[in-house]
N, C-alpha and C positions, 0 to 999 in steps of 0.2 A: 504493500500500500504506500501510494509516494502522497508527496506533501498535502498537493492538490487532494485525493482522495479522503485526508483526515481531515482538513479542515470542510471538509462539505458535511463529512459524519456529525463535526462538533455543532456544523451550522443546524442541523435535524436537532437536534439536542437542546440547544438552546431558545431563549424566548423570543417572543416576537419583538420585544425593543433593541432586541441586538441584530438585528435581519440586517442594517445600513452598513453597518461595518465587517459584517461577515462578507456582504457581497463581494465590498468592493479588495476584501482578500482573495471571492476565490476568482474574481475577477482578474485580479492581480497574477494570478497562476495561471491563469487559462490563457493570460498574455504574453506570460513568458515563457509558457511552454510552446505555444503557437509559434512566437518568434525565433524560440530554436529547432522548430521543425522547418519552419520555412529556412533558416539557415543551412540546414542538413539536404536540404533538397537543389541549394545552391551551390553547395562542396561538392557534391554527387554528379551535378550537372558540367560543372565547368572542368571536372576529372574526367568525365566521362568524352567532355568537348576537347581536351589539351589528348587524350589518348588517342581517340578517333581518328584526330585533325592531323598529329604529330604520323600514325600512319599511311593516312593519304598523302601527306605529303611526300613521306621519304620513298613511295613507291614510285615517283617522278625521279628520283637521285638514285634508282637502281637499276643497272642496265636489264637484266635480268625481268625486270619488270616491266621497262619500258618497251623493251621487245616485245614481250607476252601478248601487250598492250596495242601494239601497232599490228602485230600478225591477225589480231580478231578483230583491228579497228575499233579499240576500246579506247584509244589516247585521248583524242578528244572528249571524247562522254566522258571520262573519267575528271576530265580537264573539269570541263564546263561541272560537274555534282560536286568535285570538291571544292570551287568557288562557289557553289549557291549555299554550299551547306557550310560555308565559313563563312555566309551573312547569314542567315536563318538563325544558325545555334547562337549566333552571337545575341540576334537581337532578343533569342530566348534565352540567354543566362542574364543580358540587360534588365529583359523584364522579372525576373525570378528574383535580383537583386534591387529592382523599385520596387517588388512586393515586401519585400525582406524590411526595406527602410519603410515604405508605409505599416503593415503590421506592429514593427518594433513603436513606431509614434503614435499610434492610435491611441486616440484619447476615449472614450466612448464604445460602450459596447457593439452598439451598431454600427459605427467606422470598422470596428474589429473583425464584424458578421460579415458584412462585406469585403472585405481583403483578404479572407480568410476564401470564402466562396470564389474570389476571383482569382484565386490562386489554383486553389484543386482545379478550375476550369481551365486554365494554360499547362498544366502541367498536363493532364489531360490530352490536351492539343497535340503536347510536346510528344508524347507517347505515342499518338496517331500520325504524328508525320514522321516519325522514325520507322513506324512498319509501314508506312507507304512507301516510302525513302525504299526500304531493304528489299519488299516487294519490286517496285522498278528497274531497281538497277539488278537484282537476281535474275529479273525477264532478259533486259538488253543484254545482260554477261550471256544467259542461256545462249538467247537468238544468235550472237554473233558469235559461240562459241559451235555450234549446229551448221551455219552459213558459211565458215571459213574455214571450216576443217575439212579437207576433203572426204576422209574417207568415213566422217562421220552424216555429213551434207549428203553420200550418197547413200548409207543407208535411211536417214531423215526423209528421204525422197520416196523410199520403197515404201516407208514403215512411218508417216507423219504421225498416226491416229498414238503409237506408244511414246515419242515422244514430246507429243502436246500433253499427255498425262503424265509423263516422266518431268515434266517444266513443272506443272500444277502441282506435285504432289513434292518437288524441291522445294518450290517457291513456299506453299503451305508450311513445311516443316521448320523451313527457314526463320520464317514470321511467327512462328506457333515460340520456337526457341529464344528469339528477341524478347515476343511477350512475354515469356514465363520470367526472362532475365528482369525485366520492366516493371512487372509485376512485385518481384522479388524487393527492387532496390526502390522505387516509389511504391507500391499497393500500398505498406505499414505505415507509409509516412501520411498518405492519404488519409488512410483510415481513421489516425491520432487526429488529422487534423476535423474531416469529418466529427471524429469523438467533441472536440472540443467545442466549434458550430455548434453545436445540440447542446453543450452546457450553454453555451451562451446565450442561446434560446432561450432557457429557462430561468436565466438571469432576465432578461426584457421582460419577460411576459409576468 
């Protein structure tokens, strides 16, 4: 039972002339617990952004790579998704850190209830354009790995029906493994913060 949870207990216990000052303790915890969850989801993010990014890039300084790259005509694609996705994440570790500074100031429950909601709902976002994200470029790797290999291109030509479901059933697994990962390192953080929303509910009302 952490801090937050005994004082709500003592706040049951006690009389109704002390309800103004219990609130605003457990008020008090529900803000700062909030603010270190949104913290934790911003360490998470911008590791997750320096690891990713630091990858894609050094595949351009590898010959090895950049070969790979030009034989399936992936250079460019490769080119162009590792620039979009070093504006994107950026402007989503941006926003993860004005939520961070607005939850931490929040004066007000209801500032709180909101910052808190508009957080889950980008992180959210953020989640869904990463299995987009993996989704697409698992298609384009597929396709141009199929198209430019010869002697894979010609059985792809005899036999398309097995590997349109052989694509689908990568791609799936693929995206199914990201989420589970996704799941893993945001779902709990979610959840806490969800948890917290609902006390604060019950603080307003």
């Amino acid at each position: 039972m952490d801090e937050l949870d005994i004082l709500k207990k003592d706040w049951k216990k006690k009389d109704h002339s002390f309800n103004q000052i219990t609130e605003k303790e457990i008020y008090g915890m529900l803000h700062k617990r909030s603010s270190s969850i949104v913290k934790w989801i911003l360490i998470i993010s911008i590791c997750e952004f320096l690891i990713l990014r630091i990858l894609d890039i050094s595949s351009f300084f590898d010959k090895s790579s950049i070969k790979m790259m030009e034989k399936n005509h992936l250079y460019n694609f490769n080119l162009f998704i590792t620039v979009f996705n070093l504006i994107v994440f950026s402007g989503f570790i941006i926003y993860f850190y004005k939520n961070f500074r607005k939850i931490s100031a929040a004066s007000s429950v209801k500032k709180l209830m909101s910052d808190i909601l508009k957080t889950r709902k980008i992180v959210k976002y953020y989640i869904w354009y990463n299995l987009l994200l993996v989704s697409i470029t698992t298609f384009f790797v597929l396709n141009s790995f199929f198209k430019y290999n010869k002697e894979i291109n010609e059985l792809y030509e005899k036999f398309p029906a097995i590997f349109i479901i052989s694509s689908i059933v990568i791609i799936a697994v693929i995206v199914t493994l990201f989420w589970i990962i996704y799941k893993l390192l945001y779902g709990i953080l979610l959840k806490r913060l969800n948890n917290n929303y609902q006390e604060l509910k019950k603080l307003e009302i």
